[in-house]
Every structure is written in structure tokens, then in C-alpha cells.
C-alpha positions as CSV (number, residue, x, y, z in Angstrom):
1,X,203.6,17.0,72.9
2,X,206.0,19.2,74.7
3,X,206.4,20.0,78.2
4,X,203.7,23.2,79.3
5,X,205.5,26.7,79.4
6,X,205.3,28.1,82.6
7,X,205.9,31.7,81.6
8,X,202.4,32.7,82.2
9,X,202.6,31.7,86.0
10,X,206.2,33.5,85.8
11,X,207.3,35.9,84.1
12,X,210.9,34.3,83.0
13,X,212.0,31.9,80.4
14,X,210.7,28.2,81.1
15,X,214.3,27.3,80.3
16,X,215.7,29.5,83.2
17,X,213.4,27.8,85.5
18,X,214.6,25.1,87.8
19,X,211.4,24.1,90.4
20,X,211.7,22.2,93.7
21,X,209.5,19.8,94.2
22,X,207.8,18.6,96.7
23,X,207.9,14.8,96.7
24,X,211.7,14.6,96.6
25,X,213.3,11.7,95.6
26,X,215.7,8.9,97.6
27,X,218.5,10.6,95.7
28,X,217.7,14.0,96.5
29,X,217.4,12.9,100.3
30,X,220.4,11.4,100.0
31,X,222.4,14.5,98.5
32,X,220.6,16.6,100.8
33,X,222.2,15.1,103.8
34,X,225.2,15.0,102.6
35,X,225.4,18.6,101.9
36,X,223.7,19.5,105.3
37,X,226.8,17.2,107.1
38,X,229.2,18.7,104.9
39,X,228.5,22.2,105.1
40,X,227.5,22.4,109.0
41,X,231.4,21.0,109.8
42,X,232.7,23.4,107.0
43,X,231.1,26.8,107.9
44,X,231.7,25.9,112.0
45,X,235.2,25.2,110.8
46,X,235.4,28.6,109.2
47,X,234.0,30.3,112.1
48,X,236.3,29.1,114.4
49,X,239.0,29.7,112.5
50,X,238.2,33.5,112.3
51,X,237.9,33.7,115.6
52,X,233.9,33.9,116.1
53,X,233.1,33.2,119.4
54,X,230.1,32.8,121.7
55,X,227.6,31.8,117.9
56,X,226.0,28.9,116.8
57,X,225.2,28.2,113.6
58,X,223.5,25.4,112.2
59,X,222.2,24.1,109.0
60,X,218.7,23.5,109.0
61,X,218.0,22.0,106.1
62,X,219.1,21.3,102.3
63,X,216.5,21.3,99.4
64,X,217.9,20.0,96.1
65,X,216.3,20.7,92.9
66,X,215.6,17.4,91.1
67,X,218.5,18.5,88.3
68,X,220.9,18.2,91.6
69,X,222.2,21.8,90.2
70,X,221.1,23.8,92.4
71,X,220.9,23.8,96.5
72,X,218.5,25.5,98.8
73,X,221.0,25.6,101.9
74,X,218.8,26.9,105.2
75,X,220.9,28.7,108.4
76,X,219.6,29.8,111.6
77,X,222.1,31.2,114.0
78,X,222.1,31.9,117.5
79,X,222.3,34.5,118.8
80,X,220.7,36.4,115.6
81,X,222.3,39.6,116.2
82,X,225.8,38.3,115.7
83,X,224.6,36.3,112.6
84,X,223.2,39.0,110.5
85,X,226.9,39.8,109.5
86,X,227.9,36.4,109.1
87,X,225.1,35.4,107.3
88,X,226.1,38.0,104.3
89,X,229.9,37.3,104.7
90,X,228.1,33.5,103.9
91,X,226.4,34.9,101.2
92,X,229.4,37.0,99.4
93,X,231.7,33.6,100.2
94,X,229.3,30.8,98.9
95,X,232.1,29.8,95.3
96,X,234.5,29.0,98.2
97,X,232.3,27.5,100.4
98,X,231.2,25.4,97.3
99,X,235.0,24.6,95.9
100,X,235.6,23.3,99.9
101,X,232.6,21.4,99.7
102,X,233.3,20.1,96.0
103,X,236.6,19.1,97.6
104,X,235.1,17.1,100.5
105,X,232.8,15.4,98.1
106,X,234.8,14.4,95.0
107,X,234.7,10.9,95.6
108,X,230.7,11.1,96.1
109,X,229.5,13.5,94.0
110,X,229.9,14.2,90.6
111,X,229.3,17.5,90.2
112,X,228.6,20.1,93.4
113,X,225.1,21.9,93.2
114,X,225.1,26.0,93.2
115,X,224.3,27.0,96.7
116,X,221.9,29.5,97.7
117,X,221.9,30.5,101.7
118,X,219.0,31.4,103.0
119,X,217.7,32.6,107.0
120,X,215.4,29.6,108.7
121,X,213.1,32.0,110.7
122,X,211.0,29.0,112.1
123,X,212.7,29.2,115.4
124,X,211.5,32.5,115.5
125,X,208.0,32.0,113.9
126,X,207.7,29.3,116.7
127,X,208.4,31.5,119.4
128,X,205.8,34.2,118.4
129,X,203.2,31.1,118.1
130,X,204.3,29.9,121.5
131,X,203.8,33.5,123.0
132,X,200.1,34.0,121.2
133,X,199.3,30.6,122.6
134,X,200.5,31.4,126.5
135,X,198.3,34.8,126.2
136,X,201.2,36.9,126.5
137,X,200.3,38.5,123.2
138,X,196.9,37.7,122.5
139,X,195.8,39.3,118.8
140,X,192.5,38.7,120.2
141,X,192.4,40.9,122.8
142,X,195.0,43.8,121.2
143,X,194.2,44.1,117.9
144,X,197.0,46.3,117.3
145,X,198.8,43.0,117.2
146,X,196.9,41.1,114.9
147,X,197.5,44.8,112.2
148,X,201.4,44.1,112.6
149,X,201.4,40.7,112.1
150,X,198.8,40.8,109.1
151,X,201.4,43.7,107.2
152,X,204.5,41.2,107.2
């Protein structure tokens, strides 16, 4: 028996698909944290050198695919107004950022994973919660609340 096509859940080619999964394994842990260290001192590195000031960014979290070829990188900056622009020169930069990080890891790592940046918006999903929960917006009471938040 083969492995089950999952082009009827997606429409792409099963050979073009590359999942995350859940239940990660010690490995992928392991390669996760090591990109996370390594790519938190390299972008902070970067924007020092170009002379950001007064922004945090942090790497929230790696996710490895369980090929190791591909990396789920998460950012959250602070404050997010000055990390919008970053966060796309991140994005248009991400084959340097990955040769830098290929060079830090050489003698770990075989071969570097493809990175893909995305926005961690818990920070700001946890805020809203914290808000609803002090009654300061209560969906409850304003309905027109509970409409916006029901259309994102």
C-alpha cells in the first residue's frame, strides 16, 4: 500500500506537501532551539547594525517540519508600529538570513531548513482577552463588539 493522497483535503500535489506535525520529535525540538538561539542573536545583530533603535524583536518560536527542510520562524516586535517595515525587510532578506545562519551552524547542522517568517499576534490576542475579561470591552454587553470580532 502507498501513502493516502491528500489532494482531496488540498488542492496541490501530495508531493509538494510538507505537513507539520503536531507531536514533534526530540530532534525537531532540538533543531528548533537551535534555530530560535541562532536567529534571535542574528536578526538583533542586524538591527543594531542598521541603526534601529528604541525595537525589540524576539523570536517566538521555531516549528520544523519533520523532513527538517523547512522552518516555521515566529516574530513579535515591540513596538508593532516600527516592526511592520522590518518585518517585510525580514521577509525580502530571509536567503541571507539563512546563508548567516547556515554559517553559524555548519558544524551542527547538515543542511539549513527554508525559513518562512511569520507575525506571533498572541501578545496581542492576549491583550484583547485580558480586556474582555476586566469588562472594559464586554461583547456581552455591546454587541457591536462581538460583530467585529466574529468578521476577523
Amino acid at each position: 500500500m502507498g501513502v493516502p493522497s491528500l489532494k482531496t483535503k488540498l488542492d496541490a500535489p501530495a508531493e509538494d506537501i510538507r505537513y507539520f506535525c503536531f507531536m514533534e520529535s526530540e530532534r525537531q525540538r532540538k533543531i528548533g532551539a537551535l534555530l530560535q538561539r541562532d536567529l534571535a542573536d542574528i536578526l538583533q545583530k542586524a538591527a543594531k547594525d542598521s541603526g534601529v533603535s528604541g525595537l525589540l524583536i524576539s523570536v517566538t518560536g521555531v516549528a520544523v517540519t519533520v523532513d527538517l527542510m523547512i522552518a516555521k520562524v515566529y516574530l513579535s516586535f515591540f513596538p508593532e508600529e516600527k516592526g511592520k517595515e522590518l518585518f517585510e525587510g525580514i521577509q525580502s532578506n530571509a536567503p541571507l538570513i539563512r546563508h548567516e545562519l547556515a554559517n553559524r551552524t555548519r558544524n551542527q547542522m547538515r543542511r539549513v531548513p527554508e525559513l518562512l517568517f511569520f507575525k506571533d499576534e498572541t501578545a496581542k490576542k492576549a491583550e484583547a482577552i485580558e480586556r474582555s475579561l476586566k469588562g472594559e470591552e464586554n461583547p456581552i454587553e455591546d454587541r457591536s463588539l462581538l460583530d467585529r470580532r466574529q468578521k476577523k
